[in-house]
C-alpha positions in Angstrom: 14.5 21.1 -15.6 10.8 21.5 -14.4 10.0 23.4 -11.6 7.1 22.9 -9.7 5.5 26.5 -10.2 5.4 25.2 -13.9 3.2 22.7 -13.7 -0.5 22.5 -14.0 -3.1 19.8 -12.7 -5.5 18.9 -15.6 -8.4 16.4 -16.1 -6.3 13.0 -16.7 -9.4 11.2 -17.8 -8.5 10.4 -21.9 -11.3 10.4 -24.1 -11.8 9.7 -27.8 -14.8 9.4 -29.9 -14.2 7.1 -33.0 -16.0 8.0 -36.2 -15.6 6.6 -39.8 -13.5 8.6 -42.2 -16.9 10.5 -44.1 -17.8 11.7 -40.7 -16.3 14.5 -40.1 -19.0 17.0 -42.2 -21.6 15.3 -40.3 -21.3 14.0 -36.9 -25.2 14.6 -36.1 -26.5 11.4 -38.3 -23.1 8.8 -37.6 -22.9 6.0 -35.0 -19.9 6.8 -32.5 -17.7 4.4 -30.5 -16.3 6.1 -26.9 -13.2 5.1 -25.6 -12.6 6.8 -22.2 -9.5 5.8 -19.8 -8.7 7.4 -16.7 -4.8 8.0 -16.2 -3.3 8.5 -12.7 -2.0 12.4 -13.2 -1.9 14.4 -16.2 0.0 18.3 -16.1 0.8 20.6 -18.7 4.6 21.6 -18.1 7.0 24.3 -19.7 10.4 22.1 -19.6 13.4 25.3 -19.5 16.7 24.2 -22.2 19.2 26.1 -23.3 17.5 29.5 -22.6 14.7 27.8 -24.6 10.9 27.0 -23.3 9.1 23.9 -24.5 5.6 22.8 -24.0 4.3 19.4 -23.1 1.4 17.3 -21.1 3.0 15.5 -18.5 1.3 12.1 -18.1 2.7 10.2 -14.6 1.8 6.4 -14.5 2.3 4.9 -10.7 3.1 1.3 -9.9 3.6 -0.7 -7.1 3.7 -3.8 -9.6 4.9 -4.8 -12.9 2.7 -4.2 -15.8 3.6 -6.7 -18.2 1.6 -4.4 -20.7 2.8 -1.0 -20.2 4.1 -0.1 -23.9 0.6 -0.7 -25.1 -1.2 1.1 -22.4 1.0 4.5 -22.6 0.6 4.2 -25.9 -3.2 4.0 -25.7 -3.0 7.0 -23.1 -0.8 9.2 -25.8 -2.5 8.6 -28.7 -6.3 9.0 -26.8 -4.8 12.4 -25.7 -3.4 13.2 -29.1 -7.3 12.1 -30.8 -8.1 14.9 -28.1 -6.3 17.5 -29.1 -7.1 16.7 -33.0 -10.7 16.8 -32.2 -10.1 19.8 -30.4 -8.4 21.7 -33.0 -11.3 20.8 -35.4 -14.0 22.1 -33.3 -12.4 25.6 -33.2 -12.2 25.0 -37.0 -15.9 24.4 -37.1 -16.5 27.6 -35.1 -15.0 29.5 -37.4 -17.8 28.7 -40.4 -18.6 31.5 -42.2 -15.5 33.6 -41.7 -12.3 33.7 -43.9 -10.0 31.5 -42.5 -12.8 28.4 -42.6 -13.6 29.9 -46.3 -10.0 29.1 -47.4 -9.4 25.8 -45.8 -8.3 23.3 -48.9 -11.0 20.3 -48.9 -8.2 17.8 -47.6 -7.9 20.4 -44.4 -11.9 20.4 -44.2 -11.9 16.9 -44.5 -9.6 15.9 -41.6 -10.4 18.7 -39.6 -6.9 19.6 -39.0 -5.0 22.2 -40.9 -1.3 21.7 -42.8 -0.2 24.1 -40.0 -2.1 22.9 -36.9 0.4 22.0 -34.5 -0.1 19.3 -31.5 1.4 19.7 -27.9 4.0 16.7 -27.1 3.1 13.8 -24.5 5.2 12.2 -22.3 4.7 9.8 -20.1 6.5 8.7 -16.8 5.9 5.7 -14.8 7.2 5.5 -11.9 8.1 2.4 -10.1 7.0 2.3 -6.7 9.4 -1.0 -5.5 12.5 -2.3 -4.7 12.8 -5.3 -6.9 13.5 -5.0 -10.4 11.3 -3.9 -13.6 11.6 -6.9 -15.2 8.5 -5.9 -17.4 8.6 -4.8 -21.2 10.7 -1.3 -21.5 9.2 -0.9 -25.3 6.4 -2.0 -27.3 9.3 -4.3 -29.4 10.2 -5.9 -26.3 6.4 -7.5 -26.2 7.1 -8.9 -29.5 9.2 -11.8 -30.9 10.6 -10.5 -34.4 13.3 -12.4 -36.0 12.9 -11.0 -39.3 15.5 -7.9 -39.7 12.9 -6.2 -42.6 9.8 -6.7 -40.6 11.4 -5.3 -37.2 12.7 -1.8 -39.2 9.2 -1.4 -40.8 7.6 -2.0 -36.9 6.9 1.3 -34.9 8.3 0.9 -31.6 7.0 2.9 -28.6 9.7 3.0 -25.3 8.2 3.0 -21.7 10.3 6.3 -19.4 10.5 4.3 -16.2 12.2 5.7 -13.4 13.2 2.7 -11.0 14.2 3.4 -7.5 16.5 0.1 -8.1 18.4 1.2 -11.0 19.0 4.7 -9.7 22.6 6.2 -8.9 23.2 8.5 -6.5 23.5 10.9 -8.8 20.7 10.5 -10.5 19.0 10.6 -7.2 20.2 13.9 -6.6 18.5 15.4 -9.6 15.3 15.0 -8.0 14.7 18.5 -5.8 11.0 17.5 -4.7 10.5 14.7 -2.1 10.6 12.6 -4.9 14.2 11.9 -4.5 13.5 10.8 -0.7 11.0 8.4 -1.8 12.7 6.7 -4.7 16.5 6.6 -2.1 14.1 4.8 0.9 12.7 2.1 -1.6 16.0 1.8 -3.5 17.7 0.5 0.1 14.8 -0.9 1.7 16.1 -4.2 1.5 19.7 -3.1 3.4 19.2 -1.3 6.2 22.9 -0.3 6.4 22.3 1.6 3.2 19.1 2.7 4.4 20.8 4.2 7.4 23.9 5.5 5.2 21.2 7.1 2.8 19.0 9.1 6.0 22.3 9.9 7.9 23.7 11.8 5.3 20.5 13.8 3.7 19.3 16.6 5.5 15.7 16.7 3.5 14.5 14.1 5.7 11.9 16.5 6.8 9.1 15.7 4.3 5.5 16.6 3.4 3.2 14.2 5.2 2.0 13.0 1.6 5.6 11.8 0.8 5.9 10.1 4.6 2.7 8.0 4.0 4.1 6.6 0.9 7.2 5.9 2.8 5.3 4.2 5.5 3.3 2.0 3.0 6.3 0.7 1.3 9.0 0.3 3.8 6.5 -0.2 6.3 7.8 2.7 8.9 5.3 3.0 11.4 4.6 7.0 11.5 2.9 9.1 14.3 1.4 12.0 12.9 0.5 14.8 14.7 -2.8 16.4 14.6 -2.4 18.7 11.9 1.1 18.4 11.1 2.2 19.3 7.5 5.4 17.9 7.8 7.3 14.5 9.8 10.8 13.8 10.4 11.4 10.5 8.6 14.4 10.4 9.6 14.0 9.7 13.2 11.0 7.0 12.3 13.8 4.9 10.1 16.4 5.3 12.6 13.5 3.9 15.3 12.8 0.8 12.8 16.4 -0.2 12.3 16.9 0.2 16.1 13.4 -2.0 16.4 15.0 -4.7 13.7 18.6 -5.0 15.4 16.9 -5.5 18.8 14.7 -7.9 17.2 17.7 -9.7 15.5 19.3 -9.7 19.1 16.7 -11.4 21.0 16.3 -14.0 17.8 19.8 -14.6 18.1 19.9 -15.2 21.9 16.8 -17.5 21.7 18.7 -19.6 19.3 21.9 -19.8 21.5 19.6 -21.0 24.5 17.7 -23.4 22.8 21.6 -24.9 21.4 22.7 -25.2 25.3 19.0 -27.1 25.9 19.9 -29.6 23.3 23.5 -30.2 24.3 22.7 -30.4 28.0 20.3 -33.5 26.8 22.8 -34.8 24.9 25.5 -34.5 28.1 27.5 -32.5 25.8 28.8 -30.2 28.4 32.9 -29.9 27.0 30.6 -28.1 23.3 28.9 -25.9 25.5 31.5 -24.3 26.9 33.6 -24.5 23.6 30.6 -22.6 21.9 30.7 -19.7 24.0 34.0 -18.8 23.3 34.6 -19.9 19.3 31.9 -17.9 17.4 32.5 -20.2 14.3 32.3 -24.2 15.8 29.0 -22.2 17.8 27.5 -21.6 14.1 28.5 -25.0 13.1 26.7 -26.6 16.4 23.5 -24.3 15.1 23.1 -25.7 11.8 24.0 -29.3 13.4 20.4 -28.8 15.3 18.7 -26.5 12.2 18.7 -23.7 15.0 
């Protein structure tokens, strides 16, 4: 579990600079490539386990699409972070010229710049899946290739996607959430049933949410919000139940507009005996609807 009081906001802009493999004695004189890529969040996190405390960067990835190359991009996030950290490590090493612990560096750890007992800090990244259809992008860098070769595939290095889809989410899953998060991801999961949606509201009492979490709401299920001037926090729950309300009288007046244009067109027609047989059998009054495409 990660608590939110363990997290830290740091720059999410990935940088490497690319050298050739003599380089590293002499970086003044060498010709350097930059790669810089900027990713959406990035938070150094202590995850609690088992009474144990484990620390990682925290990369988040949002989207509202599919990105049909997601493997390869987190994996170009990871390893620019992990160049980082390398490059890191070696400048400290560098600042240490003169004084013992540089003095007894072997000359592969001089080399490289990075020491047998250098340690990196794990990356993981999330994306999360702002949408109620399906991810039906790549989930892993082997799902972007076509191998049929069993010797070639083993010897390939894969690299999975950690996707969290509102769509594929249980309701116990969802409960695992305990930011907004998990109001989010259950409004864009049933967006697309509003009996759900209303099942899902009507029986959480979080509903109650930091405006940041409401706008995002409003963008995707298109809730129309009122904010108050100033207000920190909105009561989703009441906008939803306003929108269904809003779609069932909407639904109504559709309905009713169809039913009235049906009576027109049979009262052309001198169809008087359908009329009346329409308004009291709900079935032949859907057949005499699709008879006229109503």
């Amino acid at each position: 579990m990660i608590q939110p009081d363990q997290l830290r906001e740091l720059d999410p802009t990935e940088i490497a600079i690319l050298f050739n493999e003599n380089d590293t004695q002499d970086r003044q004189s060498t010709k350097k490539e930059i790669i810089q890529k900027y990713r959406d969040h990035l938070k150094s996190a202590a995850i609690m386990e088992d009474g144990e405390t484990a620390y990682v960067l925290l990369g988040i990835e949002n989207q509202t699409d599919v990105n049909y190359a997601m493997p390869v991009r987190n994996m170009l996030y990871d390893a620019l972070q992990y160049v980082r950290q390398v490059s890191r490590i070696a400048d400290v090493h560098r600042s240490q010229k003169g004084k013992a612990e540089h003095k007894n560096a072997t000359g592969a750890e001089f080399i490289s710049g990075f020491h047998k007992n250098d340690k990196l800090i794990p990356v993981i990244t999330l994306v999360l899946f702002f949408n109620a259809d399906e991810w039906d992008g790549p989930r892993s860098l082997m799902d972007m290739m076509e191998i049929t070769n069993p010797t070639v595939r083993r010897l390939v290095g894969d690299y999975p996607i950690y996707l969290i889809d509102p769509r594929s989410l249980a309701d116990d899953e969802l409960k695992k959430f305990h930011s907004s998060l998990r109001e989010v991801m259950g409004c864009i999961k049933y967006s697309n049933d509003k009996d759900k949606l209303a099942a899902f509201i009507s029986h959480n009492p979080r509903m109650n949410m930091e405006v940041e979490a409401a706008r995002v709401i409003e963008a995707i299920n298109h809730v129309p919000i009122r904010l108050e001037k100033g207000a920190e926090q909105f009561d989703m729950c009441k906008a939803i139940e306003e929108m269904i309300e809003d779609g069932r009288q909407e639904g109504r007046e559709e309905t009713l507009m169809r039913i009235n244009q049906l009576i027109i067109m049979l009262s052309k027609e001198n169809r008087s005996e359908d009329i009346v047989k329409a308004a009291a059998d709900r079935e032949y009054q859907e057949q005499l609807l699709k008879e006229f495409n109503l």
